[in-house]
C-alpha positions in Angstrom: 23.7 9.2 -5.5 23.7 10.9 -2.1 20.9 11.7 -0.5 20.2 14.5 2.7 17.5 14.3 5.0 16.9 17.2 7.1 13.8 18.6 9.4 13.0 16.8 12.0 12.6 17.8 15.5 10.2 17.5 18.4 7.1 18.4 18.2 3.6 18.2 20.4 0.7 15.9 19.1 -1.4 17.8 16.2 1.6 20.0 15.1 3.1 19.9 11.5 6.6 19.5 10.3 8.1 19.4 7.3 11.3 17.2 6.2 13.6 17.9 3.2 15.8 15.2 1.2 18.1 16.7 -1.2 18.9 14.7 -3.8 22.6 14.6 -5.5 24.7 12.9 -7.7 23.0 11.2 -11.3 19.3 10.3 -11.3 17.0 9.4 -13.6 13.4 10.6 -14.5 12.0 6.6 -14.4 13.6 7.1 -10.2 11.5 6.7 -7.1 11.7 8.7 -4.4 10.2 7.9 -1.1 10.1 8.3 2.7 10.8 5.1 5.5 10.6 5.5 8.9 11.8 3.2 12.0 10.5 3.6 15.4 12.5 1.6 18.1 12.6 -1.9 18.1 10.4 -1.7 14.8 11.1 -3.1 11.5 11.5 -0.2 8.8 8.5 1.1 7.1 7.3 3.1 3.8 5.5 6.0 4.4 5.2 7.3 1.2 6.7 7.5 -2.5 6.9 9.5 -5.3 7.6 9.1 -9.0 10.4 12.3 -10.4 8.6 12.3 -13.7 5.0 11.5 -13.2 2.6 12.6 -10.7 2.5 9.7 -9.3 2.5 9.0 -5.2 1.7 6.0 -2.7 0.7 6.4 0.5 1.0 4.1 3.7 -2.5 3.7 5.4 -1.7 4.2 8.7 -0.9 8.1 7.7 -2.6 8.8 4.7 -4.6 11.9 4.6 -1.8 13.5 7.0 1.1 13.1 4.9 1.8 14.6 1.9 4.7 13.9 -0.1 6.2 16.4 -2.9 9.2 17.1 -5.0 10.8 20.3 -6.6 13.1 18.8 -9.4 14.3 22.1 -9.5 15.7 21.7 -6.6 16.1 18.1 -6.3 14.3 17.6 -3.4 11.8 15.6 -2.1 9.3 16.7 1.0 6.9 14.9 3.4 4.7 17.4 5.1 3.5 15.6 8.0 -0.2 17.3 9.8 -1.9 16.1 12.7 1.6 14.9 14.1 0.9 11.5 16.8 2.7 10.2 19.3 2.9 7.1 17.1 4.6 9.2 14.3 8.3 8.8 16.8 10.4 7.1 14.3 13.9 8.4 12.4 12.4 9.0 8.5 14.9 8.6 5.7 14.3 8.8 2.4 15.6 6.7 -0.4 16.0 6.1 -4.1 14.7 3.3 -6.0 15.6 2.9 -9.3 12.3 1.5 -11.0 9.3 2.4 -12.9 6.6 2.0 -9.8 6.5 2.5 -6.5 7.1 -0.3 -3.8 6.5 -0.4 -0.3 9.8 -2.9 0.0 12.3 -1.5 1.2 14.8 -3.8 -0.1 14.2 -2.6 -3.3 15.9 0.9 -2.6 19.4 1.5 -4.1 20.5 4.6 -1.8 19.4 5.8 1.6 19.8 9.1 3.3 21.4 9.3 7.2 17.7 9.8 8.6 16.3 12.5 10.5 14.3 12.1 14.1 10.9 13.1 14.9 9.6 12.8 18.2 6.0 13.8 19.0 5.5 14.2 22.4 3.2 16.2 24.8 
């Protein structure tokens, strides 16, 4: 499984963006799909997951009702469409695959990982 983050950038507190992870290779409709982030000198964090075949999605509290994560698998792609962007948001995101039937916040539990994409929110 290979996975391609893209869409990150800098942006100015309150703005949106919108990151992309394209999915290849075999997955499965019991997979998880979620996003991490790492700021530096901070351990990595879930942001938020969602399941491919149910709607199904887990948020972290420090951004829920700002972040919304989605999937085409159509396309086989996962978004997170982050609002209300903070200067606390800085952090590379990646996205990852776990191959379960619910979604954890562990990130040792995630079988592939994409190369991570920066956002920087900065005035």
């Amino acid at each position: 499984v290979q996975l391609q983050a893209s869409g990150g950038g800098l942006v100015q507190p309150g703005d949106s963006l919108r990151l992309s992870c394209v999915v290849s290779g075999q997955t499965f409709s019991t997979d998880i799909m979620a996003w991490f982030r790492q700021a530096p000198g901070r351990k990595r964090e879930f942001v938020a997951g969602i399941s491919w075949s149910v709607p199904i999605t887990k948020y972290s509290a420090s951004i829920e009702g700002r972040f919304t994560i989605s999937k085409d698998n159509a396309e086989n792609t996962v978004y997170l469409q982050m609002n209300s962007l903070k200067a606390e948001d800085t952090a590379v995101y990646y996205c990852a695959v776990d191959r379960a039937h619910e979604i954890y916040t562990d990130n040792a539990r995630y079988d592939y990982w994409g190369q991570g994409t920066l956002v920087t929110v900065s005035s």
